[in-house]
C-alpha positions as a Markdown table, in Angstrom:
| # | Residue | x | y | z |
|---|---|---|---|---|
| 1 | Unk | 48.2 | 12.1 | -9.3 |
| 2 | Unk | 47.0 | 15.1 | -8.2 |
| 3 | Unk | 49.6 | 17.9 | -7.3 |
| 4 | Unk | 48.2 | 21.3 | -5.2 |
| 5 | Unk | 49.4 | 24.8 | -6.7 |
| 6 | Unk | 51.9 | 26.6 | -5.1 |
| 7 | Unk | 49.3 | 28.8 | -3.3 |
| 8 | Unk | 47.9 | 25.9 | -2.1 |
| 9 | Unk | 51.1 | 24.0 | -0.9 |
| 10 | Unk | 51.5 | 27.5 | 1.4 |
| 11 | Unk | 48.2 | 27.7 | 2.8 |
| 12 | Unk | 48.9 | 23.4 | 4.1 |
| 13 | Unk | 52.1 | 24.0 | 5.1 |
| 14 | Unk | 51.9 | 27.8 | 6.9 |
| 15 | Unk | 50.0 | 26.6 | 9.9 |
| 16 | Unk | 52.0 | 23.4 | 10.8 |
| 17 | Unk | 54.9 | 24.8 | 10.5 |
| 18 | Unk | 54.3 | 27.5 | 12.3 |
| 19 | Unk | 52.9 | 25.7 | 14.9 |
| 20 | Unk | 55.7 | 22.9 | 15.0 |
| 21 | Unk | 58.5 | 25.4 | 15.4 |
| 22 | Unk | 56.7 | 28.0 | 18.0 |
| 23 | Unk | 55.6 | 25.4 | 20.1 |
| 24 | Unk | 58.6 | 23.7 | 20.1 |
| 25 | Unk | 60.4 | 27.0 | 22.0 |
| 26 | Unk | 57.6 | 27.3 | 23.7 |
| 27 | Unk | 57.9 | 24.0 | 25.2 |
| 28 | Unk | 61.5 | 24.6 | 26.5 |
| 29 | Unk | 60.5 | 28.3 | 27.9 |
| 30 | Unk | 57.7 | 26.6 | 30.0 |
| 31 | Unk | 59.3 | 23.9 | 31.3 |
| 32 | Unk | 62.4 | 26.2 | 32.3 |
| 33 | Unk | 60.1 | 28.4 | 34.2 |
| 34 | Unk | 58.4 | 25.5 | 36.1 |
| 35 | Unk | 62.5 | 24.5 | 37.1 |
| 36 | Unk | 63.2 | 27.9 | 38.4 |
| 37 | Unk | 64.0 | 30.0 | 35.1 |
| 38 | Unk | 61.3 | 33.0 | 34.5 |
| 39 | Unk | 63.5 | 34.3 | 31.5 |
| 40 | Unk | 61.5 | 33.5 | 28.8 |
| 41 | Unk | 57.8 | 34.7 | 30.7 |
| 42 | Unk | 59.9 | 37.6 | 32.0 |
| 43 | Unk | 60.4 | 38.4 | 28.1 |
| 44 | Unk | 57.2 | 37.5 | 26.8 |
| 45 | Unk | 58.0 | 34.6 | 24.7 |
| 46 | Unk | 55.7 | 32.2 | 26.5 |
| 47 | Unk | 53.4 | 32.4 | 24.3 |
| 48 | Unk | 51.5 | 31.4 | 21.1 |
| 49 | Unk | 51.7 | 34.0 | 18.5 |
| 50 | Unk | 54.2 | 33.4 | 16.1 |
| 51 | Unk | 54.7 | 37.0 | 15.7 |
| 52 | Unk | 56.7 | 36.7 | 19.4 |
| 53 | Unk | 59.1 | 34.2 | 17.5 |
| 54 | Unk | 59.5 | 35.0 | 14.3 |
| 55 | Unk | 63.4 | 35.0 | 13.0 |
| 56 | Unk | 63.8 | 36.7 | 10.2 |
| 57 | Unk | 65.7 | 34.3 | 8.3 |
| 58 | Unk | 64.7 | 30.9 | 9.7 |
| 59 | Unk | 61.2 | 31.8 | 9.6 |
| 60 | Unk | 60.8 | 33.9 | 6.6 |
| 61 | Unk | 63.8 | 33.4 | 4.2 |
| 62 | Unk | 64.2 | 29.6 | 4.5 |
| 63 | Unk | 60.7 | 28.4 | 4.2 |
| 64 | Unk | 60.1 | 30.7 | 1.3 |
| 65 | Unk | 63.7 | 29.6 | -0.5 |
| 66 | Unk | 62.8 | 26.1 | 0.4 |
| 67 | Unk | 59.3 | 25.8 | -1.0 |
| 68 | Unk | 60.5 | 27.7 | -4.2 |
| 69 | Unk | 63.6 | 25.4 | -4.4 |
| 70 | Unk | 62.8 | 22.0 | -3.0 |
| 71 | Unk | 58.3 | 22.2 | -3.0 |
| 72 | Unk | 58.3 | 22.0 | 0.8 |
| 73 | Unk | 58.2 | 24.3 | 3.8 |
| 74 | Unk | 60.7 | 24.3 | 6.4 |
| 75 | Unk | 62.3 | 26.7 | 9.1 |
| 76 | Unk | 63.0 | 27.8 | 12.3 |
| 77 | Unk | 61.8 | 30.1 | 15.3 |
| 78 | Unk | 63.6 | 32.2 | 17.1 |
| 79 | Unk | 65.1 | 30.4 | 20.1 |
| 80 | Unk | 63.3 | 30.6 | 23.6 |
| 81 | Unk | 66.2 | 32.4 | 26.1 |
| 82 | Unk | 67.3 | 30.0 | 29.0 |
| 83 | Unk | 69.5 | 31.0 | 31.8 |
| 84 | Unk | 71.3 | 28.1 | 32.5 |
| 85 | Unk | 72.4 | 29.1 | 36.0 |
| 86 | Unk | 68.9 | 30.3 | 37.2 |
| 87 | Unk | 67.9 | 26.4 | 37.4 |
| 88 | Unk | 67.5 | 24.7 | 40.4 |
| 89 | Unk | 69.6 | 21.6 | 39.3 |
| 90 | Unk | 71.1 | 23.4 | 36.5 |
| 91 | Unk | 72.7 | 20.4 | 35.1 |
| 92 | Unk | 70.0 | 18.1 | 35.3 |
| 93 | Unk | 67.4 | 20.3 | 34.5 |
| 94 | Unk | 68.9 | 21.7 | 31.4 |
| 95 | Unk | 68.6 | 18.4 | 29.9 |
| 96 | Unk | 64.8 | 18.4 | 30.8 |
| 97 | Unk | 64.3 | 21.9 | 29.3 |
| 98 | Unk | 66.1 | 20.8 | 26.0 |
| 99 | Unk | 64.1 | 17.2 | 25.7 |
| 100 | Unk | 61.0 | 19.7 | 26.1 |
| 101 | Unk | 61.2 | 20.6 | 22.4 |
| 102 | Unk | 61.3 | 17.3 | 20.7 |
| 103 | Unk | 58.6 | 15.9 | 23.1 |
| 104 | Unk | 56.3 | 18.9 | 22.4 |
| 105 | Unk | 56.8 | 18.1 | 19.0 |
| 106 | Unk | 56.1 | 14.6 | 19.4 |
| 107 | Unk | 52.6 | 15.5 | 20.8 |
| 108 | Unk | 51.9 | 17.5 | 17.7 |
| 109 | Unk | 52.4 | 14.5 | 15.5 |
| 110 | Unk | 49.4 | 12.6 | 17.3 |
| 111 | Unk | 47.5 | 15.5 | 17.1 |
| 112 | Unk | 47.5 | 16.1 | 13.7 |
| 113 | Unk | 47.2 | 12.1 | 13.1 |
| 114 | Unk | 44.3 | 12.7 | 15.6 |
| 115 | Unk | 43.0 | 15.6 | 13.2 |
| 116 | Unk | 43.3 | 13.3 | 10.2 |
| 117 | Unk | 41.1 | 10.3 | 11.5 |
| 118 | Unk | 38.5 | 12.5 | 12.3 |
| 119 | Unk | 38.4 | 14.4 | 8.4 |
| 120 | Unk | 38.5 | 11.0 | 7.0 |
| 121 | Unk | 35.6 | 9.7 | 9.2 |
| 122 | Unk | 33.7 | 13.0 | 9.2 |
| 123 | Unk | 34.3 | 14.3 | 5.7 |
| 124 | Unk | 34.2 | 10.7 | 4.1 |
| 125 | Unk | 31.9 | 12.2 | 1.6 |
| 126 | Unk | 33.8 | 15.5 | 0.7 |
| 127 | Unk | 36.7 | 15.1 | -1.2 |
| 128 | Unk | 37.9 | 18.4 | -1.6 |
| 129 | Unk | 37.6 | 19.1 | 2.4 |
| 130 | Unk | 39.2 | 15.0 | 2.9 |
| 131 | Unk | 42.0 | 15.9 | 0.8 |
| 132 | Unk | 42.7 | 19.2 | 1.9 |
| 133 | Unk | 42.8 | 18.5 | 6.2 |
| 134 | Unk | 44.7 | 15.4 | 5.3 |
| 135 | Unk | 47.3 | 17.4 | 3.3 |
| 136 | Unk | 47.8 | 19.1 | 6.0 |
| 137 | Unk | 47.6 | 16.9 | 8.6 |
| 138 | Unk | 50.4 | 15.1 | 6.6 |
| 139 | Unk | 52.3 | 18.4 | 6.6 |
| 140 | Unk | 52.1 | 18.5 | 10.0 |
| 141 | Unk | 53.3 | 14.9 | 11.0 |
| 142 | Unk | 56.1 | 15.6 | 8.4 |
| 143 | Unk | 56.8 | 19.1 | 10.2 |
| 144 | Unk | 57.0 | 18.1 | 13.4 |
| 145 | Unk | 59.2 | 14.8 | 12.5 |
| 146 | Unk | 61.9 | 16.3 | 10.7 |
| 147 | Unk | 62.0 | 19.2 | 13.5 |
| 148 | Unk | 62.4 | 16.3 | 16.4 |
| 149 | Unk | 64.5 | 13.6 | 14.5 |
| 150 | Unk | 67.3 | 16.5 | 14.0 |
| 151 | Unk | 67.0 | 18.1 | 17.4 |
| 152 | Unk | 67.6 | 14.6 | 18.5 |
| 153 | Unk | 70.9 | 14.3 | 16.9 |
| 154 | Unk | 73.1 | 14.2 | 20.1 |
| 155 | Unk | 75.3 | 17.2 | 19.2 |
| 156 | Unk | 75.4 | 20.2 | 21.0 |
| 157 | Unk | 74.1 | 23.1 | 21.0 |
| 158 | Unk | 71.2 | 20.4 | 19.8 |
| 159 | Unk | 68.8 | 19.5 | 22.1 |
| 160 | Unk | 70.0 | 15.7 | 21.6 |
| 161 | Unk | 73.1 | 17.3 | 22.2 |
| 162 | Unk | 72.2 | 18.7 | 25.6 |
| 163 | Unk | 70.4 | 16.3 | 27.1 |
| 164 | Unk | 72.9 | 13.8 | 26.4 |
| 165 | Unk | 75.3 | 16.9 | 28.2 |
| 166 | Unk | 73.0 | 16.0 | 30.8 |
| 167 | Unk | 72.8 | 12.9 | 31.4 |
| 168 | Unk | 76.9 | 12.2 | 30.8 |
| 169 | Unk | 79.3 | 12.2 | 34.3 |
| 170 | Unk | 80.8 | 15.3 | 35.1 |
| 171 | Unk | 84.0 | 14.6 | 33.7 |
| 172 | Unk | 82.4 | 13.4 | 30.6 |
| 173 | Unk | 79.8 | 15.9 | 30.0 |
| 174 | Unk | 81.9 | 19.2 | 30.5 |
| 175 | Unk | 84.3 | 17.7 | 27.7 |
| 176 | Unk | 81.5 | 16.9 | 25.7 |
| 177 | Unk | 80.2 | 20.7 | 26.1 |
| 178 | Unk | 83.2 | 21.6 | 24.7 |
| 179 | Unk | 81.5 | 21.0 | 21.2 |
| 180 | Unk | 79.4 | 23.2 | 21.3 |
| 181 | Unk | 80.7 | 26.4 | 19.3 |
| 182 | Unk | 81.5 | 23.6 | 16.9 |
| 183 | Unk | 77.7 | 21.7 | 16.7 |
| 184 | Unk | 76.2 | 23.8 | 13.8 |
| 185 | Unk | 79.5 | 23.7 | 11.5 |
| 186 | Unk | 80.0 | 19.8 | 12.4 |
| 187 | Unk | 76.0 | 19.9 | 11.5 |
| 188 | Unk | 76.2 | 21.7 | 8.2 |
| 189 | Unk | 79.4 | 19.5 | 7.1 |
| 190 | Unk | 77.2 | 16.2 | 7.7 |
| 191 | Unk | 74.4 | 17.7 | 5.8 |
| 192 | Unk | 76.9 | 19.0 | 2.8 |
| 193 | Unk | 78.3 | 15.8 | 2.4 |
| 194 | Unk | 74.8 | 14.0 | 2.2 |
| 195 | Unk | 75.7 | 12.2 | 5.6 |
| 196 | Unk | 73.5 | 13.1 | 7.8 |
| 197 | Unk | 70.7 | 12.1 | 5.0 |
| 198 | Unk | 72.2 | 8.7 | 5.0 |
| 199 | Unk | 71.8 | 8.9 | 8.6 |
| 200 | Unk | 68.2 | 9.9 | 8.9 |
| 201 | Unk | 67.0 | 8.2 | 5.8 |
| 202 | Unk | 65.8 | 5.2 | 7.2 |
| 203 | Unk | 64.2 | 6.4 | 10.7 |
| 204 | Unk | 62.6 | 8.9 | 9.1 |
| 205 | Unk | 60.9 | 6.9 | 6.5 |
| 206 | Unk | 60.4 | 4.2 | 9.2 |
| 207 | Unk | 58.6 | 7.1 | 11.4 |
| 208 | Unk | 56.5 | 8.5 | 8.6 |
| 209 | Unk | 55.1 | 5.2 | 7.4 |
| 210 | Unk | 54.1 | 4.1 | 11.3 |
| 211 | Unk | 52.4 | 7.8 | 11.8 |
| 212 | Unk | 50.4 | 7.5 | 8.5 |
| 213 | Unk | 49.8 | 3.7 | 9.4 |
| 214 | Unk | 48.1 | 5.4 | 12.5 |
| 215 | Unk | 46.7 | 8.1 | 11.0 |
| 216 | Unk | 45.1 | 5.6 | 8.7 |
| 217 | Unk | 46.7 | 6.8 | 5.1 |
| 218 | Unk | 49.2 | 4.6 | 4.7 |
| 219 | Unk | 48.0 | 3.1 | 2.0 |
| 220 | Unk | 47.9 | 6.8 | -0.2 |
| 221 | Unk | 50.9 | 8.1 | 1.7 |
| 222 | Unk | 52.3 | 8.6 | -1.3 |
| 223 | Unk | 49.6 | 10.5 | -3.1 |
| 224 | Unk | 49.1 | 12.6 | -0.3 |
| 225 | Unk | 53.1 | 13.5 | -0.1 |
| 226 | Unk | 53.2 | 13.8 | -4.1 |
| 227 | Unk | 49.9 | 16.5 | -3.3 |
| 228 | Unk | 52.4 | 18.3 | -1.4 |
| 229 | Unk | 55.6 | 18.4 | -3.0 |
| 230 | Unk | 57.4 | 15.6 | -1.0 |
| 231 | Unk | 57.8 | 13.0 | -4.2 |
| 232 | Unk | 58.6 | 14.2 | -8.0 |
């Protein structure tokens, strides 16, 4: 099977991820300004340009150590500010302005399967140009996947976390807050201990196959992920 060059796995993986992270803040900024919260437009970061959201180690460091260690891209933007209290139903709303991020992602993933259908109908006859916006496309289902499957994980600071904050009683959801300064180390043990794989393994791969079924590769998924570095 064919495998893309390390130049080449960066050029189909530098613009989905990019996108998928960016507009993933950018999603919870907008919304929170459209429920009384101008924190994020006040500071510019309503926008597109990844340059406004660039972290030097989630968006530099750990995509480059990842695709040198593991063959794949991943990361993460700098997060969008939210003043909690500046919300007109602060409690309620928070959990809107957190769900923003996994929905936003959710909409890349059918516009990339969207982007895919049309290279394979359109560039039927080129196989260099077929392979390449598929790869890529691919990349950014995967992208955009990973990024909403673990926000979804209902531990704070999380968005799962928050909107499940959200959505608990009063009672409930300030002890549940209480986690919080705790999510990312609880987070990083599951992931350490290969549970939080066992976890996600399954919806994952169940996600993945039903996108590419829709995207209409699901019968060379596994070409197209090998292309890329995702299978050995």
């Amino acid at each position: 099977m064919y495998e893309f060059t390390l130049l080449q796995k960066i050029t189909v993986w530098i613009i989905p991820v990019l996108f998928a992270i960016t507009v993933h803040e950018v999603a919870h900024g907008w919304v929170a300004s459209k429920l009384g919260d101008p924190t994020a437009k006040m500071l510019g970061r309503l926008t597109l340009n990844p340059l406004k959201h660039i972290d030097p180690v989630g968006t530099i460091l750990i995509p480059a150590l990842t695709l040198m260690l593991a063959g794949i891209v991943f990361g993460y933007a700098k997060p969008v500010p939210v003043t909690f209290q500046n919300l007109r139903n602060p409690k309620r709303d928070m959990a809107i302005v957190a769900a923003a991020g996994p929905l936003a992602n959710l909409l890349m993933i059918i516009l990339w399967i969207i982007l895919i259908r049309v290279a394979l109908l359109v560039h039927a006859d080129n196989t260099g140009i077929t392979l390449f916006l598929v790869a890529m496309g691919t990349a950014g289902i995967y992208a955009n996947m990973i990024l909403m499957v673990l926000n979804l994980i209902p531990i704070p600071p999380l968005d799962g976390g928050r909107v499940l904050t959200g959505v608990l009683p009063g009672p409930a959801s300030y002890k549940f807050a209480q986690i919080e300064p705790y999510g990312m180390i609880i987070l990083i043990a599951l992931l350490a201990t290969g549970v939080l794989g066992r976890i996600l393994y399954i919806p994952i791969n169940l996600l993945l196959t039903g996108f590419a079924d829709m995207a209409g590769i699901g019968k060379i998924l596994d070409y197209v992920l090998y292309a890329i570095g995702l299978l050995k």
